[in-house]
PyMOL Python script that loads the backbone (N, CA, C, O; Angstrom):
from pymol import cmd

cmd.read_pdbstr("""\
ATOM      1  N   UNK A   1     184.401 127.842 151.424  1.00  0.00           N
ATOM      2  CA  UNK A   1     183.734 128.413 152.572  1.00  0.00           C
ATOM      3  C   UNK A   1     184.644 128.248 153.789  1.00  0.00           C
ATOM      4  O   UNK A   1     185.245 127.191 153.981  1.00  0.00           O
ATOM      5  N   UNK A   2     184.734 129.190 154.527  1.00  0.00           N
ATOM      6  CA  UNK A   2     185.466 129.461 155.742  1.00  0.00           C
ATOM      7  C   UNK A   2     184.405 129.923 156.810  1.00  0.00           C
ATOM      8  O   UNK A   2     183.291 130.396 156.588  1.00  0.00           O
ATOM      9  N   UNK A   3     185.005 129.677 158.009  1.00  0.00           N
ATOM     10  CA  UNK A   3     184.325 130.304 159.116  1.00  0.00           C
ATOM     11  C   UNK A   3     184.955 131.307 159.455  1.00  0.00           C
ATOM     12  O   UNK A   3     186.056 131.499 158.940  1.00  0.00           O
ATOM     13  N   UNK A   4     184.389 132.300 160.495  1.00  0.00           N
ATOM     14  CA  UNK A   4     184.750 133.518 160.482  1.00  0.00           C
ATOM     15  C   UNK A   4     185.427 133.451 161.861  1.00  0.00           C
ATOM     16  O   UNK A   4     184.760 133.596 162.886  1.00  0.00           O
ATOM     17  N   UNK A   5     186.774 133.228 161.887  1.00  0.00           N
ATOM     18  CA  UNK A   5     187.372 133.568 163.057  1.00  0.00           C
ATOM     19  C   UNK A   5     187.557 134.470 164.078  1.00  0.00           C
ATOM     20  O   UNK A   5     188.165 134.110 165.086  1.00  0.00           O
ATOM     21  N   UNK A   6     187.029 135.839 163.948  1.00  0.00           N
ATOM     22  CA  UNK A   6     187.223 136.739 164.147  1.00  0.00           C
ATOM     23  C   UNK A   6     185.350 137.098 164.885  1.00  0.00           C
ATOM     24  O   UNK A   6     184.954 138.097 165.486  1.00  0.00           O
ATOM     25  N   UNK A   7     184.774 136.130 164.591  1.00  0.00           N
ATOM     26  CA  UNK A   7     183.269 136.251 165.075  1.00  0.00           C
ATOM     27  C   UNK A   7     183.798 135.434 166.732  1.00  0.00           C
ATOM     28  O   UNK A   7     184.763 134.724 167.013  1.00  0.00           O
ATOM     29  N   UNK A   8     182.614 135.971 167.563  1.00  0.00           N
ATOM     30  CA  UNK A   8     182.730 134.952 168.779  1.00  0.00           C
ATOM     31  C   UNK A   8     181.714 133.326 168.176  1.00  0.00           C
ATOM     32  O   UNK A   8     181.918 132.229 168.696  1.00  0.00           O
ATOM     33  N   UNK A   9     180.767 133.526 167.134  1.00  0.00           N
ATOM     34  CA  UNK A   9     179.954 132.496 167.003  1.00  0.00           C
ATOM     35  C   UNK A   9     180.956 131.703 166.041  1.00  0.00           C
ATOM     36  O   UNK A   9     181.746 132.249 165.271  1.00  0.00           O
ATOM     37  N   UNK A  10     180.811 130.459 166.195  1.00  0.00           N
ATOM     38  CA  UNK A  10     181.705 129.245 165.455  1.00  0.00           C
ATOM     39  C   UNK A  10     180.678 129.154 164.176  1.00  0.00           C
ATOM     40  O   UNK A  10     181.129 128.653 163.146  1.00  0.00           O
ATOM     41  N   UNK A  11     179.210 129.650 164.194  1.00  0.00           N
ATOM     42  CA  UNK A  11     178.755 129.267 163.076  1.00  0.00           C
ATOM     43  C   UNK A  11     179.072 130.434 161.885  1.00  0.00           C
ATOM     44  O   UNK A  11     178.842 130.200 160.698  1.00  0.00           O
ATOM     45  N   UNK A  12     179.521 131.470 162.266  1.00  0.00           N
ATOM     46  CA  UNK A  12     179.418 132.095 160.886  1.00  0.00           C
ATOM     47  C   UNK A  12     180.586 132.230 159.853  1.00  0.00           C
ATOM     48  O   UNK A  12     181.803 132.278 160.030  1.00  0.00           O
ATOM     49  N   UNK A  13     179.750 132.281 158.604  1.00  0.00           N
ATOM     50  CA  UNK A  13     180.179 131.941 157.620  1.00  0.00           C
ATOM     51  C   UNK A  13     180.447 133.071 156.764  1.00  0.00           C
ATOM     52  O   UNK A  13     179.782 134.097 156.906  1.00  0.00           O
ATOM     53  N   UNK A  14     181.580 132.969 155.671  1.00  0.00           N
ATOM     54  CA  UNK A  14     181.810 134.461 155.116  1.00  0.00           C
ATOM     55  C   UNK A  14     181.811 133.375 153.254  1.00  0.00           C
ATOM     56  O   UNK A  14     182.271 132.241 153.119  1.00  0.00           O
ATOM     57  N   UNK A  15     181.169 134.211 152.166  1.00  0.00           N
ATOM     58  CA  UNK A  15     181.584 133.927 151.242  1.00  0.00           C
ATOM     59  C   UNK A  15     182.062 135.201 150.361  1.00  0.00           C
ATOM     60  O   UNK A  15     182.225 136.258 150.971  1.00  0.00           O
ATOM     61  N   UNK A  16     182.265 135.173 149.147  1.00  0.00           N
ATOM     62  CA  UNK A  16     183.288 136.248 148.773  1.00  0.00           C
ATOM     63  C   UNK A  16     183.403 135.330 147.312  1.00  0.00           C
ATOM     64  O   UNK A  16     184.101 134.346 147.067  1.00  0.00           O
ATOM     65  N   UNK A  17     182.526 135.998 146.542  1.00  0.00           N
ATOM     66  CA  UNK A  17     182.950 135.313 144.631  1.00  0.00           C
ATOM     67  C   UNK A  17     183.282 137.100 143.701  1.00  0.00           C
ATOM     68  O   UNK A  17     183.223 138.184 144.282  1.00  0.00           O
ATOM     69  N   UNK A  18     183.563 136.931 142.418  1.00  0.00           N
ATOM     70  CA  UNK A  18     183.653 138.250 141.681  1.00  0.00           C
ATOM     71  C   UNK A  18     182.707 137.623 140.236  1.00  0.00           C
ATOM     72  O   UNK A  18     182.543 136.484 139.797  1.00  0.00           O
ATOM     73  N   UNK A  19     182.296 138.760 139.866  1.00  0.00           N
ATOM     74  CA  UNK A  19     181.674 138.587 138.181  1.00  0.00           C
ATOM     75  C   UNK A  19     181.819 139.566 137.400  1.00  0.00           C
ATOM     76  O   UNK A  19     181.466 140.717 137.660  1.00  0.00           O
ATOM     77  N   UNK A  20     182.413 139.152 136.258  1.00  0.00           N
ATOM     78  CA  UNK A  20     182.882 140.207 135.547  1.00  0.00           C
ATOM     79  C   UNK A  20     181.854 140.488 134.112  1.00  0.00           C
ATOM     80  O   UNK A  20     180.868 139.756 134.025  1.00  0.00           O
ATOM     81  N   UNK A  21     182.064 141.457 133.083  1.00  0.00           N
ATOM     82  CA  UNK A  21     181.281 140.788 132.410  1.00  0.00           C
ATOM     83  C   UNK A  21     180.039 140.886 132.197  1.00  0.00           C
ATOM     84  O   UNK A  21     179.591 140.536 131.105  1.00  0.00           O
ATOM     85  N   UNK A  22     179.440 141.247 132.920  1.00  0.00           N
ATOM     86  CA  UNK A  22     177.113 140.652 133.383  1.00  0.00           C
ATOM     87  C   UNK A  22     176.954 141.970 132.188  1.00  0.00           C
ATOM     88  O   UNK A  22     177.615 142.932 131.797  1.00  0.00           O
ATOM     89  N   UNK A  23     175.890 141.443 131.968  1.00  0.00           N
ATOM     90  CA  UNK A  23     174.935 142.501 131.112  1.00  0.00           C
ATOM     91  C   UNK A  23     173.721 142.766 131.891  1.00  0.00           C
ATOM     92  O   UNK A  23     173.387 142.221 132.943  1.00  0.00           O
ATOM     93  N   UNK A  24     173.188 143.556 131.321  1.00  0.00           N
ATOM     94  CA  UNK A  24     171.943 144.371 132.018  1.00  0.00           C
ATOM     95  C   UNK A  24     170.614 143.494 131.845  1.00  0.00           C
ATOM     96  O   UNK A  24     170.802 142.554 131.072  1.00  0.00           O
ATOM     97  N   UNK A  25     169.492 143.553 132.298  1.00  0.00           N
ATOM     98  CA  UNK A  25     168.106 143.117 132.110  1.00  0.00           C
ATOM     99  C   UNK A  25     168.582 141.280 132.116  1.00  0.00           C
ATOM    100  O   UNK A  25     167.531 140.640 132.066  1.00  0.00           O
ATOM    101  N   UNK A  26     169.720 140.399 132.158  1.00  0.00           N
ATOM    102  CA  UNK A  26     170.074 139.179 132.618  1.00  0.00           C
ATOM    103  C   UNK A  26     169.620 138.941 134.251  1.00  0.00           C
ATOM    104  O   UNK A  26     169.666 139.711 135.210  1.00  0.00           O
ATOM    105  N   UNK A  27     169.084 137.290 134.111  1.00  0.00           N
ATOM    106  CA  UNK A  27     169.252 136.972 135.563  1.00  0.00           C
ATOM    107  C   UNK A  27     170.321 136.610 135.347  1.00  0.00           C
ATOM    108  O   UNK A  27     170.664 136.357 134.192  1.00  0.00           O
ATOM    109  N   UNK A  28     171.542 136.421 136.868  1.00  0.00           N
ATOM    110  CA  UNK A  28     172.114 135.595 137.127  1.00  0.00           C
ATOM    111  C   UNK A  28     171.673 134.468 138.548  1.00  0.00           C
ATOM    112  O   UNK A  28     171.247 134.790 139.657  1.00  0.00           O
ATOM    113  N   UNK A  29     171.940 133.230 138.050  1.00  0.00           N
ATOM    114  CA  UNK A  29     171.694 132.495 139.467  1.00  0.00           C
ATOM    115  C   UNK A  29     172.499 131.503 139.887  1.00  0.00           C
ATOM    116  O   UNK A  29     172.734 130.421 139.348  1.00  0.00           O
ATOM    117  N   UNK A  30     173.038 132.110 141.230  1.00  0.00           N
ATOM    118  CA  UNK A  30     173.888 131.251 142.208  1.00  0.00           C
ATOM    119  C   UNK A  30     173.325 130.025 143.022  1.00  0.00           C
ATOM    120  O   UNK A  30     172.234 129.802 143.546  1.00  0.00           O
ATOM    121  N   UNK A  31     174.191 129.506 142.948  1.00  0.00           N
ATOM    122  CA  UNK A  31     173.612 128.012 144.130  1.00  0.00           C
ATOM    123  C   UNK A  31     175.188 127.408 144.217  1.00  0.00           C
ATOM    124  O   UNK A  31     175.986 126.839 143.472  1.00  0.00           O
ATOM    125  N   UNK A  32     175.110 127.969 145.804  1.00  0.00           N
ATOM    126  CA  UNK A  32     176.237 127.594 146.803  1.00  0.00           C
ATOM    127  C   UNK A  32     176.115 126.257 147.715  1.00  0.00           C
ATOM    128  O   UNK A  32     175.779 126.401 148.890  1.00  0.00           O
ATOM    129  N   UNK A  33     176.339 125.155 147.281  1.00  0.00           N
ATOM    130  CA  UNK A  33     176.212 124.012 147.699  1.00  0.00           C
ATOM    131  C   UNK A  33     176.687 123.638 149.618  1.00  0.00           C
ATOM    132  O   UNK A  33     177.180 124.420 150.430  1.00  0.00           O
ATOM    133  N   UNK A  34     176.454 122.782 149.727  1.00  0.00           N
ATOM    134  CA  UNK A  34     177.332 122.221 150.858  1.00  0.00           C
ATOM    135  C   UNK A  34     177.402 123.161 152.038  1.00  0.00           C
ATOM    136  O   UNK A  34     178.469 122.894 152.591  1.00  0.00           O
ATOM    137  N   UNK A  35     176.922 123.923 152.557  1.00  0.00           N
ATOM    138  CA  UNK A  35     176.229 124.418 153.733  1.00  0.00           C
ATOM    139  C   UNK A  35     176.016 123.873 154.896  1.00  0.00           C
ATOM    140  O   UNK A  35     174.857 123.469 154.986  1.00  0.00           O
ATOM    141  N   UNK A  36     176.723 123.672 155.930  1.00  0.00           N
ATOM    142  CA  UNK A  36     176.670 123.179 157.352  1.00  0.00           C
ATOM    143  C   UNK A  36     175.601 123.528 157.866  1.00  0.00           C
ATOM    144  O   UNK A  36     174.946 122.591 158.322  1.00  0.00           O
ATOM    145  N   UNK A  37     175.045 124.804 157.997  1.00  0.00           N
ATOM    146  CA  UNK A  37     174.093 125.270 159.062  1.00  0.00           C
ATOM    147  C   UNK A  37     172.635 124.546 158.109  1.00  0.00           C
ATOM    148  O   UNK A  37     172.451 124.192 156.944  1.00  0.00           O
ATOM    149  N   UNK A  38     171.818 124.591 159.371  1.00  0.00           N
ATOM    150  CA  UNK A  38     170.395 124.579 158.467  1.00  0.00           C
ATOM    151  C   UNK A  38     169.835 125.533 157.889  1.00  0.00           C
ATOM    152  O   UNK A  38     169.413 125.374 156.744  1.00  0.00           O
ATOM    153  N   UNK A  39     169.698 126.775 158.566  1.00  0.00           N
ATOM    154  CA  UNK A  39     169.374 127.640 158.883  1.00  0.00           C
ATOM    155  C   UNK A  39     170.107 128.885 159.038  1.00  0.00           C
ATOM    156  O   UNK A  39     170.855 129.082 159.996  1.00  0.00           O
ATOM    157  N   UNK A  40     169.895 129.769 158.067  1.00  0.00           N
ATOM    158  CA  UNK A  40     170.659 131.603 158.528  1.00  0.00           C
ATOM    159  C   UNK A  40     169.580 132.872 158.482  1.00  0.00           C
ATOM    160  O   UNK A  40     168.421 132.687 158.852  1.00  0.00           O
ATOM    161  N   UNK A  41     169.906 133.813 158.137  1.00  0.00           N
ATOM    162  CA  UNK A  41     169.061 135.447 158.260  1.00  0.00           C
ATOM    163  C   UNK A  41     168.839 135.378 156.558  1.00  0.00           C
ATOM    164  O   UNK A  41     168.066 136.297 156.285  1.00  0.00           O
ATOM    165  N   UNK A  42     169.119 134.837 155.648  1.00  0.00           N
ATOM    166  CA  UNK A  42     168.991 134.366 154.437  1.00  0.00           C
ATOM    167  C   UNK A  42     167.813 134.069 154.065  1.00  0.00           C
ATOM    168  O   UNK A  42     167.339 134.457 152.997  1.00  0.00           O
ATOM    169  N   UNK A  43     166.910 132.996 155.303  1.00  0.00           N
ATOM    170  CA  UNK A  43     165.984 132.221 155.546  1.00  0.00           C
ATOM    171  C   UNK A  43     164.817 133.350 156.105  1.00  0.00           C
ATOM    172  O   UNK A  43     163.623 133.056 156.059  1.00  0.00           O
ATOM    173  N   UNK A  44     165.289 134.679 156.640  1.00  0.00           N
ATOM    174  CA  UNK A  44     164.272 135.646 157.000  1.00  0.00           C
ATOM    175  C   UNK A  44     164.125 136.850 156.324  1.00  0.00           C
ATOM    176  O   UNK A  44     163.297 137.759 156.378  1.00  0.00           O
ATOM    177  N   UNK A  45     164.670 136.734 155.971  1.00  0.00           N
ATOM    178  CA  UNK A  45     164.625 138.181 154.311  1.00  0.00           C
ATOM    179  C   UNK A  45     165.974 138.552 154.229  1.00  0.00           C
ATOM    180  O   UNK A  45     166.275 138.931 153.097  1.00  0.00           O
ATOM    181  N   UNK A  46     166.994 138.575 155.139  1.00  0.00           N
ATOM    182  CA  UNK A  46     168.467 139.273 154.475  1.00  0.00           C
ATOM    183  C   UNK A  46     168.529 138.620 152.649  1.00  0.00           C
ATOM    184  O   UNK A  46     168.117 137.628 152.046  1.00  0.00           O
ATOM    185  N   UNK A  47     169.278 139.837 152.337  1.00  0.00           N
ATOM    186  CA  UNK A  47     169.774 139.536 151.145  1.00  0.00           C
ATOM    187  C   UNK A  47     171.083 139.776 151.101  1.00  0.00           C
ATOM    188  O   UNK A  47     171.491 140.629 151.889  1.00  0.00           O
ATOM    189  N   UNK A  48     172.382 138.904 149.912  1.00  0.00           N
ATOM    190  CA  UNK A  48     173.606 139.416 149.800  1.00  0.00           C
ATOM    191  C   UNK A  48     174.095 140.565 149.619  1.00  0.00           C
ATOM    192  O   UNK A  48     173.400 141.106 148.758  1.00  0.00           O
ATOM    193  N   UNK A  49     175.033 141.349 150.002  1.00  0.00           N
ATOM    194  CA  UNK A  49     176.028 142.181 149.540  1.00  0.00           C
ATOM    195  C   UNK A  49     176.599 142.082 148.857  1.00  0.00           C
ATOM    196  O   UNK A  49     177.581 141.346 148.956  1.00  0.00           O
ATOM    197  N   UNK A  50     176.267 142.885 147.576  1.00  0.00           N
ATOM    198  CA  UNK A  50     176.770 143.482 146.174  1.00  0.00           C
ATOM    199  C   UNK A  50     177.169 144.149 146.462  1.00  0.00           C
ATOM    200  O   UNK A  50     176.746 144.679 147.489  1.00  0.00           O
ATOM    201  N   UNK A  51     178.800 144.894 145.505  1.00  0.00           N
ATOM    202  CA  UNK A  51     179.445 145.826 144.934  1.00  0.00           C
ATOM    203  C   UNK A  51     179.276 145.922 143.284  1.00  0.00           C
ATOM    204  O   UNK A  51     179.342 144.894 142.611  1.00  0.00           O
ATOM    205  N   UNK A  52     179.054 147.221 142.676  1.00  0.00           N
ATOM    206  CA  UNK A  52     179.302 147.432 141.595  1.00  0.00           C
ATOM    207  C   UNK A  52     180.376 148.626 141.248  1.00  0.00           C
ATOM    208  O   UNK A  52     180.334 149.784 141.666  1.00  0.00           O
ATOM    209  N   UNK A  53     181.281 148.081 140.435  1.00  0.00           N
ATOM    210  CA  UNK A  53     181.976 149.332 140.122  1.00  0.00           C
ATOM    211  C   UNK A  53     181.734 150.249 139.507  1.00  0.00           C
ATOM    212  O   UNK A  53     182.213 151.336 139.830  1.00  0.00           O
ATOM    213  N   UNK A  54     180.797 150.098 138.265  1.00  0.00           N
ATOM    214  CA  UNK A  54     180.414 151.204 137.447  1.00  0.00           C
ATOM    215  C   UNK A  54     179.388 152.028 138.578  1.00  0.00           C
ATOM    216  O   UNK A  54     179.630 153.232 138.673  1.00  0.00           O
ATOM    217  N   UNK A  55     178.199 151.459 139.493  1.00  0.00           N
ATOM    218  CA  UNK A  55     177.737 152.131 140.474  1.00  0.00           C
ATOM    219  C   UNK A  55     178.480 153.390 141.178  1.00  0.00           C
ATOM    220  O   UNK A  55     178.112 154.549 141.372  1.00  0.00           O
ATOM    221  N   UNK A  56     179.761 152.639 141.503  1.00  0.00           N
ATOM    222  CA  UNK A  56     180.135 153.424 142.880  1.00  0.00           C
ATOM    223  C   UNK A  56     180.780 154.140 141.687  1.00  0.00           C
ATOM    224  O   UNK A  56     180.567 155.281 142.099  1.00  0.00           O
ATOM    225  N   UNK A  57     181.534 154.367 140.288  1.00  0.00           N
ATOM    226  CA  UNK A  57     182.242 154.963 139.915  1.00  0.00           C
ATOM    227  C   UNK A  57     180.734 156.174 139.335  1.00  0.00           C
ATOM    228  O   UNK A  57     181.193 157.316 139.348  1.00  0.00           O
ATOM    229  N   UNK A  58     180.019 156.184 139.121  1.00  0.00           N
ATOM    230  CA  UNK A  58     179.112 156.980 138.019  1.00  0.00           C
ATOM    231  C   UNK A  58     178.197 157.668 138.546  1.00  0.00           C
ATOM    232  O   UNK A  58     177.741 158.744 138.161  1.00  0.00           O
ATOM    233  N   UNK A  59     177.701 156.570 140.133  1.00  0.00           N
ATOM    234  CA  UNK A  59     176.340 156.970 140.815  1.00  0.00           C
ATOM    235  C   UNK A  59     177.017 157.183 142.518  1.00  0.00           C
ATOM    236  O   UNK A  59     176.149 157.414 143.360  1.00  0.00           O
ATOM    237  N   UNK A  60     178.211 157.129 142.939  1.00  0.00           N
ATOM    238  CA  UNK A  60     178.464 157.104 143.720  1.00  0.00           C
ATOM    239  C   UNK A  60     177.546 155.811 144.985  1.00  0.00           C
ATOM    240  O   UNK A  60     177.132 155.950 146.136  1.00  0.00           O
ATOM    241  N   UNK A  61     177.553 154.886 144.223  1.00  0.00           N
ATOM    242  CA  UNK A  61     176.969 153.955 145.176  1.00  0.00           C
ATOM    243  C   UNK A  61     178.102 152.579 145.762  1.00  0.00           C
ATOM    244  O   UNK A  61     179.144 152.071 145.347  1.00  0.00           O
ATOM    245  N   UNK A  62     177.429 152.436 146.626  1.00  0.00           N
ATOM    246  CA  UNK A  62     178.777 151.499 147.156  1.00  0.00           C
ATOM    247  C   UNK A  62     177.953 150.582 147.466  1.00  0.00           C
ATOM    248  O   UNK A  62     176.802 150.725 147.053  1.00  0.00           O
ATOM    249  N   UNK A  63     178.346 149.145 148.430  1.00  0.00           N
ATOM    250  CA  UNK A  63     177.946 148.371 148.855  1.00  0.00           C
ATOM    251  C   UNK A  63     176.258 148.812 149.060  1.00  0.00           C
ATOM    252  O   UNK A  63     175.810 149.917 149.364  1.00  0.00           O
ATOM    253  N   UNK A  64     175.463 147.439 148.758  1.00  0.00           N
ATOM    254  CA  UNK A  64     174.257 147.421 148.477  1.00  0.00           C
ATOM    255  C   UNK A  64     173.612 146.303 148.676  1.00  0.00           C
ATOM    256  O   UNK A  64     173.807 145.411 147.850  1.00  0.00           O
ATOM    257  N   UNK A  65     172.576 146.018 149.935  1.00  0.00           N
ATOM    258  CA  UNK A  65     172.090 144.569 149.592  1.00  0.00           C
ATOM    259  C   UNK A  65     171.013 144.108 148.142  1.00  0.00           C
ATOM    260  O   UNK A  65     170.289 145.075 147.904  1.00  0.00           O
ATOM    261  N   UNK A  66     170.799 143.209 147.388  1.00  0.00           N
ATOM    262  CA  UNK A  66     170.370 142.953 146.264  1.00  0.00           C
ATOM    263  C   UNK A  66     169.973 141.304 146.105  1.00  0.00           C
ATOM    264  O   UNK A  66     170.637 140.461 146.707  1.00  0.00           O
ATOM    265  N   UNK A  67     168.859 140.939 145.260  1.00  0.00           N
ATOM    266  CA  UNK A  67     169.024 139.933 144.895  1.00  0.00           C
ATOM    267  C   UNK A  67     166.958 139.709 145.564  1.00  0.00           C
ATOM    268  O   UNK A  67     166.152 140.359 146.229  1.00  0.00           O
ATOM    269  N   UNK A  68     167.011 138.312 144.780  1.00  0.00           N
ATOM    270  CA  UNK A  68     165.248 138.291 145.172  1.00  0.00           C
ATOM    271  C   UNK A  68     165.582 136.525 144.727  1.00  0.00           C
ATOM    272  O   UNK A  68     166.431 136.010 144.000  1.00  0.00           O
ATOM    273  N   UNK A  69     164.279 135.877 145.698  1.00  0.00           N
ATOM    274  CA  UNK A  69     164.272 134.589 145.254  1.00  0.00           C
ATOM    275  C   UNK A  69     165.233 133.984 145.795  1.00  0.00           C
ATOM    276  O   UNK A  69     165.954 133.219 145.154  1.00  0.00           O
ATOM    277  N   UNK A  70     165.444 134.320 147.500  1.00  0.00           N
ATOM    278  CA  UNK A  70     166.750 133.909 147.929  1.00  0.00           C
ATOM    279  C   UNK A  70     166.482 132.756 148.897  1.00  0.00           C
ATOM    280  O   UNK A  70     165.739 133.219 149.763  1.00  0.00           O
ATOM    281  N   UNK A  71     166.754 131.400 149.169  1.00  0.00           N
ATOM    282  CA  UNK A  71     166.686 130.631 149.367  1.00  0.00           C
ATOM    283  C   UNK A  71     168.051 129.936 150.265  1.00  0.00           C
ATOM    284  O   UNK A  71     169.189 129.738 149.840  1.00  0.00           O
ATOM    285  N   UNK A  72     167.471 129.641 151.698  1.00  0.00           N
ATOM    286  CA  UNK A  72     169.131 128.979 152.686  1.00  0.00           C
ATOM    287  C   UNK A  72     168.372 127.386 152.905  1.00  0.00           C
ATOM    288  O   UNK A  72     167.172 127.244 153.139  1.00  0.00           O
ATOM    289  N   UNK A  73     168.993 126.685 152.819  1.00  0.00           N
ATOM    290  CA  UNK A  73     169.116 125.054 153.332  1.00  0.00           C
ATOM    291  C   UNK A  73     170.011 124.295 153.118  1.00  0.00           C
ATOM    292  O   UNK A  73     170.590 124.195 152.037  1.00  0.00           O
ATOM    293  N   UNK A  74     170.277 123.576 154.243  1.00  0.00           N
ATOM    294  CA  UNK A  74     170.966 122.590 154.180  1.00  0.00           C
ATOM    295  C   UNK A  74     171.057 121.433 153.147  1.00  0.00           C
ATOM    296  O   UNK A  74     170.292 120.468 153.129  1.00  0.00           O
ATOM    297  N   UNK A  75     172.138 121.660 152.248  1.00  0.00           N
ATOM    298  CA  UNK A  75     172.345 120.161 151.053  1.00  0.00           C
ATOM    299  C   UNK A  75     172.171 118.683 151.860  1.00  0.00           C
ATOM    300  O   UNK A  75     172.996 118.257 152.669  1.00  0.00           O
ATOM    301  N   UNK A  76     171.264 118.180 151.576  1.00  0.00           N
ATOM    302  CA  UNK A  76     170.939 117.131 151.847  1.00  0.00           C
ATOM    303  C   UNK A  76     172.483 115.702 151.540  1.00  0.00           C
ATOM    304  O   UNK A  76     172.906 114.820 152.288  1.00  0.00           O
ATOM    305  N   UNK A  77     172.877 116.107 150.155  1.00  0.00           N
ATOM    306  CA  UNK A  77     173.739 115.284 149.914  1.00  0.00           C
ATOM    307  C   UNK A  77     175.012 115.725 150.522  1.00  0.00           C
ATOM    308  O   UNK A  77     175.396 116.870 150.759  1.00  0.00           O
ATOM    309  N   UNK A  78     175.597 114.571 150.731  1.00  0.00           N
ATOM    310  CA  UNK A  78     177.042 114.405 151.427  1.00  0.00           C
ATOM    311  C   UNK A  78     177.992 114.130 150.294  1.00  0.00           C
ATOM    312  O   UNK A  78     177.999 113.377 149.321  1.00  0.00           O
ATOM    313  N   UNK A  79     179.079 115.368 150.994  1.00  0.00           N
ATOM    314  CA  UNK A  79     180.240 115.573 149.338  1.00  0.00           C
ATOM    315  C   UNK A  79     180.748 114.370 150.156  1.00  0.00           C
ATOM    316  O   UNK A  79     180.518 114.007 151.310  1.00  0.00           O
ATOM    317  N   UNK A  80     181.630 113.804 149.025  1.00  0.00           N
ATOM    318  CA  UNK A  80     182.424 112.758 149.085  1.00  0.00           C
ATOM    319  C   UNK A  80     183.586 112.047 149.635  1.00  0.00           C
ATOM    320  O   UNK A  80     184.104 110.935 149.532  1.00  0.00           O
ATOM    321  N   UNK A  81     183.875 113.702 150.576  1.00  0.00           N
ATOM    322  CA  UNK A  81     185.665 113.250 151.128  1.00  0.00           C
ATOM    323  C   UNK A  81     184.846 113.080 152.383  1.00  0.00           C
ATOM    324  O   UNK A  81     185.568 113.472 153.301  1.00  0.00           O
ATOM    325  N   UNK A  82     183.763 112.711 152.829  1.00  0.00           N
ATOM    326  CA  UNK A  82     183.225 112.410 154.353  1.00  0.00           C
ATOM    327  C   UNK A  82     183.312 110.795 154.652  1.00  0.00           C
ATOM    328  O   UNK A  82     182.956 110.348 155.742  1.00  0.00           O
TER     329      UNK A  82
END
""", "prot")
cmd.dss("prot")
cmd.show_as("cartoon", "prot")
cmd.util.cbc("prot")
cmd.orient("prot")
């Protein structure tokens, strides 16, 4: 996790993973640990930004928000190099 330099706010945050692979009618579920803020737009209904390639190649779809059961808080536990 990085902050976004290029924001005027010091709090925001950019993440950026790939998945290759997924099959259809699968959940997948993420849990991104270690989170500074308490609190984001995560916490008020935003959802992530997905890309699919077969989408944008077949259906002409591009970037897409997605995902349900989305959950922001602060990790209580402290990683270890503190």
């Amino acid at each position: 996790m990085k902050f976004d330099h290029n924001c005027p706010s010091v709090y925001s945050q950019w993440f950026f993973f790939k998945m290759t692979n997924t099959r259809r009618k699968l959940v997948y579920k993420f849990n991104i640990v270690n989170m500074v803020k308490g609190e984001a737009l995560y916490s008020h209904g935003m959802r992530p930004l997905i890309y699919s390639k077969k989408e944008a190649e077949f259906q002409n779809i591009g970037w897409q928000r997605f995902g349900s059961d989305i959950t922001y808080m602060q990790n209580r536990k402290k990683p270890d190099f503190f």
